[in-house]
C-alpha positions, -999 to +999 in steps of 0.1 A: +289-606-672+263-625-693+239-619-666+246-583-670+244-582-703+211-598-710+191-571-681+212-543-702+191-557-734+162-565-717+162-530-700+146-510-729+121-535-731+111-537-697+108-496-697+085-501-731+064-528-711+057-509-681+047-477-691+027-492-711+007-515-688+013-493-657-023-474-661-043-510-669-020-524-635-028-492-616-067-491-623-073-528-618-058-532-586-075-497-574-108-509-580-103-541-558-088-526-533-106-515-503-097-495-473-102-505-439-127-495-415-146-472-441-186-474-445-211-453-469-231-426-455-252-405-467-241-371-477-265-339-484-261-322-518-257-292-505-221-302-486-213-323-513-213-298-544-185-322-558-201-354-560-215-348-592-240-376-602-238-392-567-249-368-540-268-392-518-236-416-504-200-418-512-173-435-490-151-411-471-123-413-447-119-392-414-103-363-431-131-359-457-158-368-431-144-339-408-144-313-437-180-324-447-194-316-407-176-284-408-192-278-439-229-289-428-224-266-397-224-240-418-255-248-438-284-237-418-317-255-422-353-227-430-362-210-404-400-225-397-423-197-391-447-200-359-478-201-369-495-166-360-524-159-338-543-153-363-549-184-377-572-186-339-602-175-341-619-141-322-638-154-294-663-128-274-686-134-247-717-115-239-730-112-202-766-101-195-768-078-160-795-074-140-809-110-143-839-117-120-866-088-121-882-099-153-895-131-159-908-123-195-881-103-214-855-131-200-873-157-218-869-141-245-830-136-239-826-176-233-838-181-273-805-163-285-786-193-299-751-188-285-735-191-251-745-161-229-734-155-193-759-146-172-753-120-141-775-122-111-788-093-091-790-107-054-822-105-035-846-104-066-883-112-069-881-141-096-845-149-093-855-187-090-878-188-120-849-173-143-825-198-126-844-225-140-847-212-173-809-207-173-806-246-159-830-257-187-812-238-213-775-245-201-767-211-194-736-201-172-745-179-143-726-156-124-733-127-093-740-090-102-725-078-070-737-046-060-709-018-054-707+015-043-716+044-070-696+074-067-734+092-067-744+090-029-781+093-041-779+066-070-789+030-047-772+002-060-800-024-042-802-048-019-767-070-011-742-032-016-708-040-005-696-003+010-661+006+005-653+016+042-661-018+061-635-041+077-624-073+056-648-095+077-681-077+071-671-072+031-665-112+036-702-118+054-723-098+027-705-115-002-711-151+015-749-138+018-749-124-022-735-155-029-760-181-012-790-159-032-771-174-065-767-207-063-747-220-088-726-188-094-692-193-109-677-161-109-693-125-107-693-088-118-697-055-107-730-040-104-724+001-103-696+005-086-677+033-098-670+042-060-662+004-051-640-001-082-616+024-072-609+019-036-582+000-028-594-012+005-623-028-010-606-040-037-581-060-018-601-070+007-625-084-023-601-100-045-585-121-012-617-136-008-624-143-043-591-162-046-604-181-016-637-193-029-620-203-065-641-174-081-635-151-112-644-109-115-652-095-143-647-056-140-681-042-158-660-008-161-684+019-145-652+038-142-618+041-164-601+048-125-610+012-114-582-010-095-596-043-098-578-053-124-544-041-103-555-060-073-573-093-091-533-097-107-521-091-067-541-121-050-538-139-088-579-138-095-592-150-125-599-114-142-611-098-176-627-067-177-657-052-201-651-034-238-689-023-249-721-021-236-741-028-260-776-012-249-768+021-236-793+036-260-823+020-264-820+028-301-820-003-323-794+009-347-772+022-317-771-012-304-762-027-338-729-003-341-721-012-304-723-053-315-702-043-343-677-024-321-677-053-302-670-073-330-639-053-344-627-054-309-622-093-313-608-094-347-579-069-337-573-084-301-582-115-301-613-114-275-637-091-263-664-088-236-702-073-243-723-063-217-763-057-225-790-058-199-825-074-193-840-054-219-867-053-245-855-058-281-819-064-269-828-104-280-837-099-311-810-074-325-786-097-311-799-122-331-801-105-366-761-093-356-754-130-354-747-135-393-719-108-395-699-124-365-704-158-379-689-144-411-662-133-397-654-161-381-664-152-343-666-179-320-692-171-288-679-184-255-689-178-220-672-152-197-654-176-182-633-183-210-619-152-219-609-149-181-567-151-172 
């Protein structure tokens, strides 16, 4: 009974004492305490909105941490925007036809300061003395391979591929074209608005070209040519010609066809000029030069621009 009686007094006391000290007791032994088998890592801000002052790491348990992935799967990181084709710059290339029958005017054409392609005719009178100047000068050189016009009176020249023959002899007079342009990394049409057209010829043209590792440039005597259709067949490096620059011997004339040329490669990217062993074609290229520079044109050979 005395036992009883002294935890009946000491009962109200005890009550007094505990509520009192509970909150010290509680937050002492909370902030010594430590769970097992929990680590700090880090935690976004943006899933952790309730971390207040500390939104780079806070220790979580397997509940929290689950909530917190669900959370970041929502959150989707910026879209990164490509960077556009524009930020390339235009490229065109400029071919010169008809190489070999004048030894003066293609001097002339060798002092334009950017990469040109020249096109050899096959069979020409000082086709050695221009291949020298285009060795000296670093020039690319390709065939200007005579075709078919749809005119029967209009003569291509010497080295015509004709639209009717069997594979094999279309085969022997390019090998022959070919030999007369040493050096020749690729070719283009030369007339040939008959050629261009004919399927026969095309195929059997393109087959071969894939054989001898060649490219074709379509000069475009004709919007009905198939060489394009038939280059993508027997998968032949191909691109095809936007201006010619010099189809009017008029200065000015050329200077608007440069500058066609020239908006041409800003809106697509590349373009391909065509001009001719001509007088004054040199220097009106030349005094064109600024405005492509400006715009930030970059001049590459043919073969280039080719796909």
């Amino acid at each position: 009974m005395a036992i009883k009686t002294q935890v009946r007094l000491f009962l109200p006391y005890l009550k007094k004492t505990w509520f009192f000290y509970f909150p010290f007791i509680a937050l002492i032994l909370f902030s010594n305490y430590r769970l097992p088998n929990i680590r700090v890592i880090p935690v976004p801000l943006q899933v952790a909105p309730f971390m207040g002052m500390m939104p780079n790491s806070v220790p979580i348990n397997k509940t929290l941490r689950k909530l917190l992935y669900l959370e970041a799967q929502q959150v989707k990181p910026p879209v990164k925007i490509p960077v556009v084709s524009i930020l390339k710059k235009a490229r065109v290339a400029i071919i010169i036809d008809d190489v070999g029958y004048d030894r003066t005017i293609i001097q002339e054409i060798a002092k334009i300061p950017i990469p040109l392609t020249w096109a050899f005719l096959p069979y020409t009178p000082y086709e050695k003395e221009c291949l020298q100047v285009a060795k000296a000068n670093g020039i690319k050189i390709i065939l200007h391979l005579p075709l078919e016009s749809l005119h029967p009176l209009i003569n291509p020249g010497p080295g015509v591929i004709k639209h009717n023959w069997s594979e094999a002899e279309i085969g022997q007079q390019l090998d022959r074209d070919l030999d007369t342009v040493p050096g020749a990394i690729g070719m283009n049409n030369h007339m040939g608005s008959l050629g261009t057209q004919d399927p026969h010829l095309m195929a059997c043209l393109m087959k071969i070209i894939r054989q001898k590792k060649l490219f074709f440039i379509d000069s475009m005597t004709t919007a009905k040519s198939v060489a394009g259709k038939y280059a993508l067949e027997y998968q032949v490096p191909f691109a095809k010609r936007r201006v010619f620059i010099d189809n009017s011997s008029d200065e000015n004339s050329k200077k608007a066809a440069l500058r066609e040329l020239l908006g041409i490669a800003l809106k697509e990217g590349t373009a391909i000029g065509i001009a001719h062993v001509k007088a004054g074609n040199a220097t009106v290229i030349i005094e064109m030069l600024p405005e492509f520079i400006k715009a930030g044109v970059e001049f590459v050979p043919v073969s280039d621009l080719v796909r």
